[in-house]
C-alpha positions as CSV (number, residue, x, y, z in Angstrom):
1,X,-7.1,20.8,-23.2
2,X,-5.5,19.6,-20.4
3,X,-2.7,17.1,-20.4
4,X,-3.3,13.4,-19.7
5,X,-2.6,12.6,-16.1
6,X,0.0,10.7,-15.7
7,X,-1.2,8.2,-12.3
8,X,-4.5,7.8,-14.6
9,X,-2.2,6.5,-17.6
10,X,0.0,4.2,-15.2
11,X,-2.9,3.1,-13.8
12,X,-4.5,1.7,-16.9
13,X,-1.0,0.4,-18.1
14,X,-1.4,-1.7,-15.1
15,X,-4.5,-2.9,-15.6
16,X,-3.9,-4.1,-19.1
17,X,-0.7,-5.8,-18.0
18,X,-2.5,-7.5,-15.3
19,X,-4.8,-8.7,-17.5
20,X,-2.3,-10.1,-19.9
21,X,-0.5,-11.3,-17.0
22,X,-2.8,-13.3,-15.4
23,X,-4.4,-14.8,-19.0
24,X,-0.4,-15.8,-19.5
25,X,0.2,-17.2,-16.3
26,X,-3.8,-19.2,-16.1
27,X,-2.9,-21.1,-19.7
28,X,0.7,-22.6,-17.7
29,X,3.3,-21.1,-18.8
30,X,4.0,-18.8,-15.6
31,X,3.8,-18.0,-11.7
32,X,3.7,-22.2,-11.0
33,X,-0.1,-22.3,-11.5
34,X,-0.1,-25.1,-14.1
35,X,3.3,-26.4,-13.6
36,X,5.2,-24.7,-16.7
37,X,6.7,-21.6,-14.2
38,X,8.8,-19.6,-16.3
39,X,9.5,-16.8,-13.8
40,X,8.3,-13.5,-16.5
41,X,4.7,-11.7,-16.9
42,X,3.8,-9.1,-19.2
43,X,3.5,-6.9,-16.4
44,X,7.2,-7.6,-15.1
45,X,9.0,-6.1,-18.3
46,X,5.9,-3.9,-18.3
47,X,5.6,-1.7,-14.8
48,X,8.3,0.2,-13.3
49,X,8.7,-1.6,-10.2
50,X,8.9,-5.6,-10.3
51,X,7.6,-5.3,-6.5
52,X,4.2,-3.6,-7.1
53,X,3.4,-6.0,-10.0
54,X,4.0,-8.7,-7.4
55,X,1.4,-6.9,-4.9
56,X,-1.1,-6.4,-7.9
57,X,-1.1,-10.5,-9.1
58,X,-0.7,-11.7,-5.6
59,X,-4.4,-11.6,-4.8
60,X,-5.2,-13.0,-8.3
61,X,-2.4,-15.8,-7.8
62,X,-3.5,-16.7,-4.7
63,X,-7.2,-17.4,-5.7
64,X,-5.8,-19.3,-8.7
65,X,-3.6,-21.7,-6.5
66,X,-6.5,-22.5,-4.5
67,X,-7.9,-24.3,-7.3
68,X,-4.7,-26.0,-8.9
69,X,-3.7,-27.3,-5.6
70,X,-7.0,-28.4,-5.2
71,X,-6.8,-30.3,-8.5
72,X,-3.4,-31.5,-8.0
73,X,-3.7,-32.2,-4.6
74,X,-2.7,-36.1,-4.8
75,X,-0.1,-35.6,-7.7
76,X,3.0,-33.9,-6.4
77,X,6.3,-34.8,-5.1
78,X,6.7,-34.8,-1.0
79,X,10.8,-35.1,-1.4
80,X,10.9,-31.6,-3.4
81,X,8.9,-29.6,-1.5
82,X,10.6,-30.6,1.8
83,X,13.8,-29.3,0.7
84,X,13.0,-26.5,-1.6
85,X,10.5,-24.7,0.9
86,X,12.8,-24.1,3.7
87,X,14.9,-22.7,1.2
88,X,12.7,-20.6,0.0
89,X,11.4,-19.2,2.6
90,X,14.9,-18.1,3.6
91,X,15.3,-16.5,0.3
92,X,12.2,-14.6,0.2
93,X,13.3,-13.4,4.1
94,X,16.6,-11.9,2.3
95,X,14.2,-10.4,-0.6
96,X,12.1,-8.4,2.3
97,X,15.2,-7.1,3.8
98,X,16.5,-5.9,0.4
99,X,13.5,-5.0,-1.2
100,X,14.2,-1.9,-1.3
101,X,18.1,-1.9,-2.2
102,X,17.7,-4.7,-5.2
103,X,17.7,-3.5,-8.7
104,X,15.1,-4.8,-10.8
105,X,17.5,-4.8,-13.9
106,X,19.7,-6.9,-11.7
107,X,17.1,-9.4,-10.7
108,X,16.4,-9.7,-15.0
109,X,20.0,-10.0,-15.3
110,X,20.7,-12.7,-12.8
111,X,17.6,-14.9,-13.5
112,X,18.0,-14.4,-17.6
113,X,21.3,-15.5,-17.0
114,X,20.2,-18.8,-14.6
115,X,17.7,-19.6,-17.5
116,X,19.8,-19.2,-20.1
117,X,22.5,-21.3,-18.8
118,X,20.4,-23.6,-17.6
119,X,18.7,-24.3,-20.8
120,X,22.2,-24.3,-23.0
121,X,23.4,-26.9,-20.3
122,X,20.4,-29.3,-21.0
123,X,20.3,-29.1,-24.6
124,X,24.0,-29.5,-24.7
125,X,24.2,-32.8,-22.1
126,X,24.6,-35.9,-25.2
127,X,22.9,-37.7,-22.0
128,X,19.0,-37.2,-21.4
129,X,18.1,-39.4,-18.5
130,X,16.6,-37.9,-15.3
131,X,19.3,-36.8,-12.5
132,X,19.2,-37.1,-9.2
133,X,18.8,-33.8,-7.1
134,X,20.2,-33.2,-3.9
135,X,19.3,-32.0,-0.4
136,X,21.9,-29.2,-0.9
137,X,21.0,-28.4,-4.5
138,X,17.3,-28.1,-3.5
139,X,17.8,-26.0,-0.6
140,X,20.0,-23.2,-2.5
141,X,17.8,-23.2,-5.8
142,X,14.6,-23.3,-3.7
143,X,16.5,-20.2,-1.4
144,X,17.1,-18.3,-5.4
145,X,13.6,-19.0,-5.8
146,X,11.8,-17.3,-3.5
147,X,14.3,-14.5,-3.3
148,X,13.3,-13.8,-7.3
149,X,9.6,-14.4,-6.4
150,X,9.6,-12.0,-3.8
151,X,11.3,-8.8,-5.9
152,X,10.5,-9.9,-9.2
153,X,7.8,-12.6,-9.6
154,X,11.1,-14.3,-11.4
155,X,10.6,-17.4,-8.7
156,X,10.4,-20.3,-12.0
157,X,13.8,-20.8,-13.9
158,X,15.8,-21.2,-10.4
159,X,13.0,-23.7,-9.2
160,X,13.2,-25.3,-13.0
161,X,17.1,-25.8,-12.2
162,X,16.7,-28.0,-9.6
163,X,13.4,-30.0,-10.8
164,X,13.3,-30.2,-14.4
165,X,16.8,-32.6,-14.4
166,X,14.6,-35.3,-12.7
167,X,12.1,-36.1,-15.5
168,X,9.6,-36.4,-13.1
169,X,6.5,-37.6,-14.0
170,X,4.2,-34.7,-15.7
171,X,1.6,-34.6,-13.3
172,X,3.8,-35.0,-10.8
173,X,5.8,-32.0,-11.5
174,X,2.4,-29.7,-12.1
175,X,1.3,-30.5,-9.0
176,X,4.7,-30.5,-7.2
177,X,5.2,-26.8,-8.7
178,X,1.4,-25.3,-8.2
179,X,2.0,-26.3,-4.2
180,X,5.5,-24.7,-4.1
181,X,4.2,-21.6,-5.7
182,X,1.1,-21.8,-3.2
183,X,3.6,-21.5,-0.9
184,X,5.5,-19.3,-1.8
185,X,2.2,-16.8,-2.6
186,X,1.4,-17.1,1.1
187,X,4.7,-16.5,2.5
188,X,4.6,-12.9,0.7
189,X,1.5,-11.7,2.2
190,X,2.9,-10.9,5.6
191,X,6.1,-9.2,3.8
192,X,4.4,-7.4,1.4
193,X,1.9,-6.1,3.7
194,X,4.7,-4.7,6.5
195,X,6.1,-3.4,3.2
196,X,3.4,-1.1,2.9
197,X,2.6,-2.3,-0.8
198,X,-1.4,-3.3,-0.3
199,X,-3.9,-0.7,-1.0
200,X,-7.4,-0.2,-1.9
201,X,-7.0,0.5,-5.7
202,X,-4.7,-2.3,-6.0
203,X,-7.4,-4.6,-4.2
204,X,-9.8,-3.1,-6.7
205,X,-7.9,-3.6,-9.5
206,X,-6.8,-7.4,-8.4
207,X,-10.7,-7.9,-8.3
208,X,-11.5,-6.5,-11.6
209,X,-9.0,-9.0,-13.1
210,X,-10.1,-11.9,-11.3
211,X,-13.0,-13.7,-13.6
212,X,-10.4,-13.5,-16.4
213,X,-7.8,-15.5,-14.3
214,X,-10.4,-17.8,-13.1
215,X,-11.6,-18.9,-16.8
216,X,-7.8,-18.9,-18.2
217,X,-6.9,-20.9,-15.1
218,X,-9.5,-23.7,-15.7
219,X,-8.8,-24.0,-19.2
220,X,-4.8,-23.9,-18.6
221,X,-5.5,-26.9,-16.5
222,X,-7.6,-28.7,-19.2
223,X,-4.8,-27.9,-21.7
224,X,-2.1,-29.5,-19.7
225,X,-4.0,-32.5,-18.7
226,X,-3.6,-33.3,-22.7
227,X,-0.8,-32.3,-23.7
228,X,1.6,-35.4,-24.1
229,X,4.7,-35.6,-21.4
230,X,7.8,-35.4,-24.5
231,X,6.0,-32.5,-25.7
232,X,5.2,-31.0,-22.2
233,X,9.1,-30.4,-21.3
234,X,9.9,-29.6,-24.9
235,X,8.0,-26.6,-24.4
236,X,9.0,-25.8,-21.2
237,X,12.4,-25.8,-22.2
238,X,11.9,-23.8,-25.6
239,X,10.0,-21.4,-23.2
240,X,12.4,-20.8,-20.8
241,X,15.4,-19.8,-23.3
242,X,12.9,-17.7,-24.9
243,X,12.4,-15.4,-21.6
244,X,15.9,-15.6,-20.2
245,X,16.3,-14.4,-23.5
246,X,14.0,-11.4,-23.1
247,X,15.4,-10.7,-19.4
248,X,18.8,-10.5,-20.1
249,X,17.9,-8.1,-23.0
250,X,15.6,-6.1,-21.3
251,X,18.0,-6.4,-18.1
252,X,21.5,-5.1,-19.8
253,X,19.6,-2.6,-22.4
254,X,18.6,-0.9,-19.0
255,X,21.6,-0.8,-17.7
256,X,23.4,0.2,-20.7
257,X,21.1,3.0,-20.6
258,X,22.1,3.7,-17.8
């Protein structure tokens, strides 16, 4: 009998962390589609290289964000995206010329560590009102963002930094993050493609996946259109620690490896 082949086997590992990928991100907890961007898929811990799960979800993201921004197309904050966008796309400009130098354990390292400290800072603070975010601040977390979007799909705790501290209003802050992501999604095309990541299987297999994504996404939106505001960022939050948790772990275990 002849041994499995191992492109077949990575293939299908792909394709079942695609699927749970894009059923995790449509239900709003990742990727910015629903507003509860976490920065983590099943296929980032999953796959060997962050990069080529990127070029797998993208098409699948992309069709997604069509119909968030669609529905959140009057809720979202103008302010935000005019200083996290340039930012970002300067990031993600850095990402394409280091693609190929970047560890991923570093990139789970470095955005465990954001989320982590981020989260410990919030639940720490005695005070709970909403901050005020500045030009500067959203310029350099927007500029982390899209640099951990572009080599690791990783784009949601450094965005959450700089947006969560302003309480803004929940519909407000779905939509204000589905259009960022949009973004973001769209600026990777041209990278990604010059990168020589897009192929025919992984078109194929984007495709496959797609009615799954489609049906999670529409009910991730109906779930967070009820889910009460308090509750909302309580989850986001308890989310967040929970996969800086996982990235650091999975991030230093490498490494330790070696």
């Amino acid at each position: 009998m002849p041994p499995p082949d191992p492109s077949k086997r990575g293939t299908a590992i792909g394709i079942a962390c695609g699927a749970g990928a894009a059923v995790f991100w449509a239900f709003g907890f990742v990727a910015a589609r629903h507003g509860i961007d976490v920065g983590f898929t099943p296929a980032d811990l999953t796959v060997h290289r962050f990069l080529w799960a990127g070029v797998l979800l993208l098409p699948i993201l992309l069709s997604q964000d069509v119909i968030s921004v669609y529905v959140f197309r009057r809720e979202w904050d103008a302010w935000n995206l005019k200083v996290m966008l340039p930012g970002a796309a300067l990031g993600m400009g850095i990402g394409w010329l280091f693609a190929a130098h970047v560890s991923d354990d570093v990139i789970r390292i470095l955005v465990g560590v954001i989320a982590l400290a981020f989260v410990a800072n919030a639940w720490l603070r005695t005070e709970h009102t909403s901050h005020v975010s500045t030009v500067a601040s959203g310029v350099f977390w927007g500029a982390i963002s899209g640099f951990t979007s572009f080599a690791s799909q990783g784009g949601g705790p450094p965005y959450q930094v700089h947006t969560l501290p302003q309480r803004l209003p929940k519909m407000v802050f779905v939509g204000t993050t589905t259009i960022f992501f949009a973004a973001v999604n769209v600026m990777k095309v041209v990278p990604y493609f010059m990168l020589g990541q897009f192929s025919a299987k992984n078109f194929s297999t984007s495709l496959a996946l797609l009615p799954i994504a489609v049906l999670a996404n529409t009910t991730g939106i109906w779930m967070i259109r009820r889910v009460p505001t308090a509750i909302f960022y309580r989850i986001t939050y308890i989310l967040l620690f929970l996969l800086g948790l996982l990235l650091l772990w999975q991030g230093l275990s490498h490494v330790l490896r070696g």
